[in-house]
C-alpha positions as CSV (number, residue, x, y, z in Angstrom):
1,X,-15.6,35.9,-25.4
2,X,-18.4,38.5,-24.6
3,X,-18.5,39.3,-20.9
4,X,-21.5,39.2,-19.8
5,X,-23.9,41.1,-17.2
6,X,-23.1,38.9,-14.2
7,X,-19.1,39.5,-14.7
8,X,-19.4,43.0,-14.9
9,X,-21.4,42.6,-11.3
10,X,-18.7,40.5,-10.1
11,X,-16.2,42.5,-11.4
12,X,-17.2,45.7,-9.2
13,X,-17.8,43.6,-6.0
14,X,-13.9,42.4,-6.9
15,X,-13.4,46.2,-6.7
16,X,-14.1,46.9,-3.5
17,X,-12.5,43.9,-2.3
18,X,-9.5,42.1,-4.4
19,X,-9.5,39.5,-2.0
20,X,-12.4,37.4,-1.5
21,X,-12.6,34.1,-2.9
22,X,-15.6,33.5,-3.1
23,X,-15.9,36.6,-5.5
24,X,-13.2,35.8,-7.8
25,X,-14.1,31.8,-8.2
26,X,-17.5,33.1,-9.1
27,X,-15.8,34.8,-11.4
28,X,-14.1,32.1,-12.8
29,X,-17.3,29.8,-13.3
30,X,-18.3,32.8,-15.1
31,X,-15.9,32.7,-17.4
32,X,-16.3,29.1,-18.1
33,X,-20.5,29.0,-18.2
34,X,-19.6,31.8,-20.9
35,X,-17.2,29.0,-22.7
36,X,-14.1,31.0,-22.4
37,X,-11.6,28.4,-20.5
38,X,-8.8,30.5,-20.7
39,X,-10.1,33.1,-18.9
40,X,-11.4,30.7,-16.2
41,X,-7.8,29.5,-15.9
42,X,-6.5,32.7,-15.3
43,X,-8.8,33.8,-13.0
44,X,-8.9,30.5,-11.1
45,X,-4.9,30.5,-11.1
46,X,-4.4,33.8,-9.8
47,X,-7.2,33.1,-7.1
48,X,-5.0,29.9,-6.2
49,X,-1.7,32.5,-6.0
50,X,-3.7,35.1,-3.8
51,X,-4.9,32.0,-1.3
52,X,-2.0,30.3,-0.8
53,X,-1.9,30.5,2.8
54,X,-5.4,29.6,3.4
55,X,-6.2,27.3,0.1
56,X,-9.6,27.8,-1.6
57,X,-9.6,24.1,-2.5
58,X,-12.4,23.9,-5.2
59,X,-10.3,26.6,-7.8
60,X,-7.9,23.7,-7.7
61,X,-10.3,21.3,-9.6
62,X,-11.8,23.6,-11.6
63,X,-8.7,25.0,-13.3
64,X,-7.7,21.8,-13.5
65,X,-10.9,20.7,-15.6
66,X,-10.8,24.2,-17.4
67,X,-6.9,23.3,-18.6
68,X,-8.2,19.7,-19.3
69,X,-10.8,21.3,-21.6
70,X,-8.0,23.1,-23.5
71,X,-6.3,20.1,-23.9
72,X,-3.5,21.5,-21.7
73,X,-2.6,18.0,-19.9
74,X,0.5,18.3,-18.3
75,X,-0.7,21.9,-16.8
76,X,-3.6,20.2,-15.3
77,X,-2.1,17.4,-14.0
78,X,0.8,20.4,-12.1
79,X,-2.4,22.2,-10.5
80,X,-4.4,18.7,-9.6
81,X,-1.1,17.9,-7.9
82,X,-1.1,20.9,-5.8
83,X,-4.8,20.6,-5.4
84,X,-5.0,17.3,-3.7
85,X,-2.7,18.2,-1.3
86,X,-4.4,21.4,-0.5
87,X,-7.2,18.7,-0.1
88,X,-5.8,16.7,2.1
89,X,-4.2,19.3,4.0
90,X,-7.6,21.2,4.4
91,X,-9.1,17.4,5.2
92,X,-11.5,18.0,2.4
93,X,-11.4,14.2,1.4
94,X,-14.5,15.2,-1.3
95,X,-12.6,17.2,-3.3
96,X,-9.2,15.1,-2.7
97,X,-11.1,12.3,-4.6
98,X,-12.6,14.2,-7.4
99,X,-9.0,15.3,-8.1
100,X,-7.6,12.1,-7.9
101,X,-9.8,10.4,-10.1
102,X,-9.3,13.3,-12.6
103,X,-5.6,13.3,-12.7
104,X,-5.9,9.5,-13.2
105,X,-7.8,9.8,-16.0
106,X,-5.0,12.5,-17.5
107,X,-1.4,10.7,-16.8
């Protein structure tokens, strides 16, 4: 896929700081405005690796949809798994739900 304008933005902020979440999930919603799942899943996966001790919950549920759109079940139902219990340890009982209901709908 093309990158586009905004991702080359993001990109450089990234740059300056690896780190921030907020950046790289921007990044990944990027990636899959612009249609390319698979780069959404690997930027939302290795945002989930670099915040594992302080989760950022929502790259759980989007990778999850992201590997659900690439008809990558079983994957999506491992990172839904870990997601809802980021959820719940995080007490974000929103985004616990939302993941719930998704990984219902995939098993």
């Amino acid at each position: 896929m093309a990158r586009t304008p905004r991702m080359a933005q993001i990109e450089a902020m990234l740059a300056d700081d690896p780190d921030d979440a907020f950046l790289r999930y921007g990044l990944g919603m990027e990636h899959a405005s612009a249609g390319d799942d698979a780069a959404c899943v690997d930027v939302l996966r290795d945002l989930i690796a670099r915040s594992a001790a302080n989760p950022y919950v929502p790259a759980y549920l989007q990778c999850g949809q992201a590997l659900a759109r690439l008809d990558r079940a079983a994957e999506a139902c491992a990172v839904l798994r870990a997601g809802v219990e980021a959820a719940r340890a995080a007490g974000d009982t929103h985004a616990q739900g939302e993941m719930q209901g998704l990984l219902l709908s995939l098993e």
